[in-house]
C-alpha positions as CSV (number, residue, x, y, z in Angstrom):
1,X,-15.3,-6.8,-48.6
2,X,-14.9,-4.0,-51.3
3,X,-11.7,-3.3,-53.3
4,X,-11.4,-0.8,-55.7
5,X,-8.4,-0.5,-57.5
6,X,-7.3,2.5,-59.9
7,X,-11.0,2.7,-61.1
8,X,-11.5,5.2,-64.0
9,X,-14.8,6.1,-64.6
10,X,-17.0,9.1,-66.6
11,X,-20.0,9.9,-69.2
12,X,-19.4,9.8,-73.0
13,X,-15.7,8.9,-72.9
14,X,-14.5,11.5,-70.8
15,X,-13.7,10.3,-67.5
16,X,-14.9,12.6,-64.1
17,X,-12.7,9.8,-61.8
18,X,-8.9,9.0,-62.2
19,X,-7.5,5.9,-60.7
20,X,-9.2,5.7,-57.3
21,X,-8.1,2.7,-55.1
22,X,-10.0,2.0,-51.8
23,X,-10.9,-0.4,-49.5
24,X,-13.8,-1.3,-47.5
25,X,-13.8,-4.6,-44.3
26,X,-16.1,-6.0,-43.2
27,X,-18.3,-3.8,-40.2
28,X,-16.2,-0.9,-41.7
29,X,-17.8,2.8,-41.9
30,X,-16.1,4.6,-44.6
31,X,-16.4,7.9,-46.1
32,X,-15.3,9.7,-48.9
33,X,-15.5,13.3,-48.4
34,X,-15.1,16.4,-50.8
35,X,-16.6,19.3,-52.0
36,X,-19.4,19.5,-55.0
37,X,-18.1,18.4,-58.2
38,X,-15.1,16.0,-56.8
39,X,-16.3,13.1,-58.0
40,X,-18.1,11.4,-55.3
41,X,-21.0,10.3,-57.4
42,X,-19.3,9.4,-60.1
43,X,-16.9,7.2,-57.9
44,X,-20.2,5.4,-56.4
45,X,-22.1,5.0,-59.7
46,X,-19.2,3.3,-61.1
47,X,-18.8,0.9,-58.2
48,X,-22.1,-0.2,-58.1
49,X,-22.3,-0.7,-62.0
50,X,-24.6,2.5,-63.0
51,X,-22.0,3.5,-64.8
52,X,-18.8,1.5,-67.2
53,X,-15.6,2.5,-66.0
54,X,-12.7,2.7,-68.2
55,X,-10.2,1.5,-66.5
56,X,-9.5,-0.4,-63.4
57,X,-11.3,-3.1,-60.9
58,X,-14.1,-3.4,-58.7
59,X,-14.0,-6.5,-56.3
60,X,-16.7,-7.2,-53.9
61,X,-16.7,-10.1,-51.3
62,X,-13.6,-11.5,-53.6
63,X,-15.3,-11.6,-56.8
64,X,-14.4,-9.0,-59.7
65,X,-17.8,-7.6,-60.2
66,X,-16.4,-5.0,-63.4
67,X,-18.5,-4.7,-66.3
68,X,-21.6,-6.0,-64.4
69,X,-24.6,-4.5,-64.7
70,X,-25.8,-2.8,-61.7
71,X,-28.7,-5.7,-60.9
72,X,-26.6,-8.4,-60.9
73,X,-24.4,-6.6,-58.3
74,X,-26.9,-5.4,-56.1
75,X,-27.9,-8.7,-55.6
76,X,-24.6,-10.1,-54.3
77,X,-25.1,-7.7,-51.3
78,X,-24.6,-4.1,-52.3
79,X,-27.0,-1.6,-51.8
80,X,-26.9,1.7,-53.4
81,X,-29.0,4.8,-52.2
82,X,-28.5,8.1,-54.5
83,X,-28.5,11.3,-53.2
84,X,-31.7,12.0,-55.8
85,X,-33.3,9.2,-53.5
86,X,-35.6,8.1,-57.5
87,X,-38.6,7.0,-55.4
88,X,-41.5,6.8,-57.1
89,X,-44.0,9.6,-56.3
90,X,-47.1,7.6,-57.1
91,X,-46.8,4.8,-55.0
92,X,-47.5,4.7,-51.2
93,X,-44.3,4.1,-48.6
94,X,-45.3,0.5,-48.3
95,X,-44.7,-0.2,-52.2
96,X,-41.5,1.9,-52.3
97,X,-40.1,-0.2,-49.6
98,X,-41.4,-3.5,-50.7
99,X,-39.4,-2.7,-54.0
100,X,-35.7,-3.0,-52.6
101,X,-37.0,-7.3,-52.1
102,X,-37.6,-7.3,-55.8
103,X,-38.0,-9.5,-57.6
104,X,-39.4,-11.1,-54.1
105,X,-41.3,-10.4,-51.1
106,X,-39.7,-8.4,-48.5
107,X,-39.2,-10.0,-45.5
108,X,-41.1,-9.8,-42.3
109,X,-38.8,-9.4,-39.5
110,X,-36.4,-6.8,-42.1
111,X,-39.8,-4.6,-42.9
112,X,-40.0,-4.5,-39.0
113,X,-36.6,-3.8,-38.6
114,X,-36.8,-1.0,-41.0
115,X,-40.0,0.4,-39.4
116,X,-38.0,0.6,-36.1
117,X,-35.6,2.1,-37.5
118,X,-37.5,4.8,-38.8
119,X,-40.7,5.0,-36.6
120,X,-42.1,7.6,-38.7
121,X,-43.2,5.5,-41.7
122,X,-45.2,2.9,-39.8
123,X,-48.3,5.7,-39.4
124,X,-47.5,6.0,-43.0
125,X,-47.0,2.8,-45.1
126,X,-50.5,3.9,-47.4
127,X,-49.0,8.1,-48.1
128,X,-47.7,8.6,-51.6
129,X,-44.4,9.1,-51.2
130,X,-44.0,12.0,-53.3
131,X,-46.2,13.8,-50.4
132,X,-43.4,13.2,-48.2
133,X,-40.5,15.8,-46.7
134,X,-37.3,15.6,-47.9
135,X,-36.1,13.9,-44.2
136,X,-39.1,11.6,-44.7
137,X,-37.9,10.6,-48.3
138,X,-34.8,10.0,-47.1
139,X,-35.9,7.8,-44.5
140,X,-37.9,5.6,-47.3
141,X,-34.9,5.4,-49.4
142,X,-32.6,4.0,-47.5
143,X,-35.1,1.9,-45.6
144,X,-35.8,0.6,-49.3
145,X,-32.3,-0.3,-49.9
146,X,-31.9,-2.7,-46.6
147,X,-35.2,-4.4,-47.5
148,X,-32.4,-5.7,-49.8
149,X,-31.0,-7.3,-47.1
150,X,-27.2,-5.7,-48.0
151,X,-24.0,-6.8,-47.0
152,X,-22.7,-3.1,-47.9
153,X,-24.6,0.2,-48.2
154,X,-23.4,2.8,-50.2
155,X,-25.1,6.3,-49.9
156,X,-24.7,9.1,-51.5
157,X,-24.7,12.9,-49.9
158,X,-27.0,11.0,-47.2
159,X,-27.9,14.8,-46.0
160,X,-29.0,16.2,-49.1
161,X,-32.2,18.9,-48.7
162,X,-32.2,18.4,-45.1
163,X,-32.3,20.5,-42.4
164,X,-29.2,20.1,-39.4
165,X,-31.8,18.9,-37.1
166,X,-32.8,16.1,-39.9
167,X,-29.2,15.5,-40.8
168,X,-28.4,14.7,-37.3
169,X,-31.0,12.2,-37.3
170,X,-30.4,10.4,-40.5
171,X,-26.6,9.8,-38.8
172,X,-28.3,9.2,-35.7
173,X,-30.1,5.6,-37.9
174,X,-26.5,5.2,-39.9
175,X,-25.0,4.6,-36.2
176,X,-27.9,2.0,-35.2
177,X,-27.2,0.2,-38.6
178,X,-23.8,-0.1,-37.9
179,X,-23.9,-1.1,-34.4
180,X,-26.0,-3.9,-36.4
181,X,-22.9,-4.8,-38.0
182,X,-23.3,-3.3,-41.7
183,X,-20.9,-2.4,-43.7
184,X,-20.9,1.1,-44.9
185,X,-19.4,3.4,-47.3
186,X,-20.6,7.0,-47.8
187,X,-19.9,10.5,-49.2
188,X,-20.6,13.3,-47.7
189,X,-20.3,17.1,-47.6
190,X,-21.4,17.3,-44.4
191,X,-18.0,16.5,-43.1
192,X,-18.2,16.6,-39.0
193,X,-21.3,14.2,-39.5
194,X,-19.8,11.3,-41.6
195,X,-16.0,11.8,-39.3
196,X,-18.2,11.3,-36.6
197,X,-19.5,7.9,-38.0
198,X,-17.1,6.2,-39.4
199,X,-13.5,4.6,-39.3
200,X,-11.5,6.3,-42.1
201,X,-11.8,8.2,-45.3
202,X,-11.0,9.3,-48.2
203,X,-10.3,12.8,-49.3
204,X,-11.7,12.9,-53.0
205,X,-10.7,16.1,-55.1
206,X,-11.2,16.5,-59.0
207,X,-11.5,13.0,-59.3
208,X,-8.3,11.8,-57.2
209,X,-7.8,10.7,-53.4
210,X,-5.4,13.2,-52.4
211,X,-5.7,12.0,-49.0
212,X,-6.3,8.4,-47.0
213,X,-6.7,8.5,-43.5
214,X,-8.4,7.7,-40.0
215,X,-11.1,10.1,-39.4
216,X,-9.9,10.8,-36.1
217,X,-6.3,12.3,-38.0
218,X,-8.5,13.7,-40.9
219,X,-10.3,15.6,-38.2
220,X,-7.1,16.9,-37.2
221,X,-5.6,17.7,-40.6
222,X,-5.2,21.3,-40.7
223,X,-5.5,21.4,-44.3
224,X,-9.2,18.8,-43.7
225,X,-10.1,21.5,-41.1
226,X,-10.1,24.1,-43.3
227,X,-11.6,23.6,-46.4
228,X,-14.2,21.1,-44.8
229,X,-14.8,22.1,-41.0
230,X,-14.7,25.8,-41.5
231,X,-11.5,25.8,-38.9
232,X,-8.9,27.8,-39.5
């Protein structure tokens, strides 16, 4: 579904990520794991066309999607949520979510499915959403990006600002969604959570996969447990 191959990508000429390849099937859960300032955003922000890479190839369900802008992409099936959620404060749930169909109307039966998914927001579709928690924020963000209807949703540091109990229960929705069948590719710092979750990953440091694995072996890695699981 996704291939990227030896993707360079920065800001103002001077490039953050250096030749990444990866892969993404279909119904895969993949995540790219590192520690702050590796890359990860950069990485994501240049597959989803926020930002021009330098070098290299994005291909997403078989077509080259490089030098796209990020709209045209998202509508072929990719879904991006960034780890500074950009809701807008002013308007209520409801409009937030209603965005991710633009420039339609959301669907019934996916607003419901989203509302299931996160329970919390259907006592709150008319609260601004900048009177939110961070958890509840969260929850609005991502259930904006699959009123999109994706194919593949990328998120970002997924666990930003929240507390373990709320971080266990963002994963706990990432698991429902992929039992759904939706492809998913995520970084993380919040290691044991996203090796938990998905099939593989990616070990992302200054700017280069220095390691590819399952995330069963990366849980095993002793160099993987650790600088990211604290096990010596």
């Amino acid at each position: 579904m996704l291939e990227v191959e030896e993707l360079s990508v920065g800001y103002l000429g001077d490039d953050v990520v250096h030749g990444v390849t990866l892969t993404v099937a279909p119904g895969e859960a993949v995540a790219v794991i590192g520690s702050n300032g590796a890359g990860k955003t950069t990485l994501f922000r240049g597959i989803c066309g926020l930002l021009t890479a330098s070098h290299g190839r994005v291909t997403f369900d078989g077509e080259d999607v490089s030098g796209q802008p990020a709209h045209k992409i998202s509508r072929r099936g990719l879904a991006f949520v960034p780890a500074e959620r950009h809701l807008f404060p002013g308007m209520t749930v409801k409009e937030n979510l209603a965005l991710g169909a633009y420039p339609g109307r959301p669907d019934p039966a996916t607003m419901d499915f989203v509302l299931s998914l996160f329970p919390q927001l259907a006592d709150r579709l008319s609260q601004h959403a900048g009177t939110m928690s961070g958890g509840e924020q969260q929850m609005v963000a991502v259930g904006r990006a699959l009123v999109s209807r994706p194919r593949l949703l990328l998120l970002d540091e997924p666990t930003t600002g929240l507390a373990p109990k709320l971080a266990k229960a963002a994963y706990e929705a990432l698991a429902t969604l992929r039992s759904e069948g939706l492809t998913l590719l995520l970084a993380e710092q919040q290691v044991p959570l996203a090796l938990d979750l998905t099939d593989r990953g990616y070990v992302l440091e200054n700017g280069r996969v220095q390691l590819e694995s399952s995330s069963e072996e990366l849980r095993r890695n002793p160099e993987v447990r650790r600088a990211y699981l604290g096990i010596t």
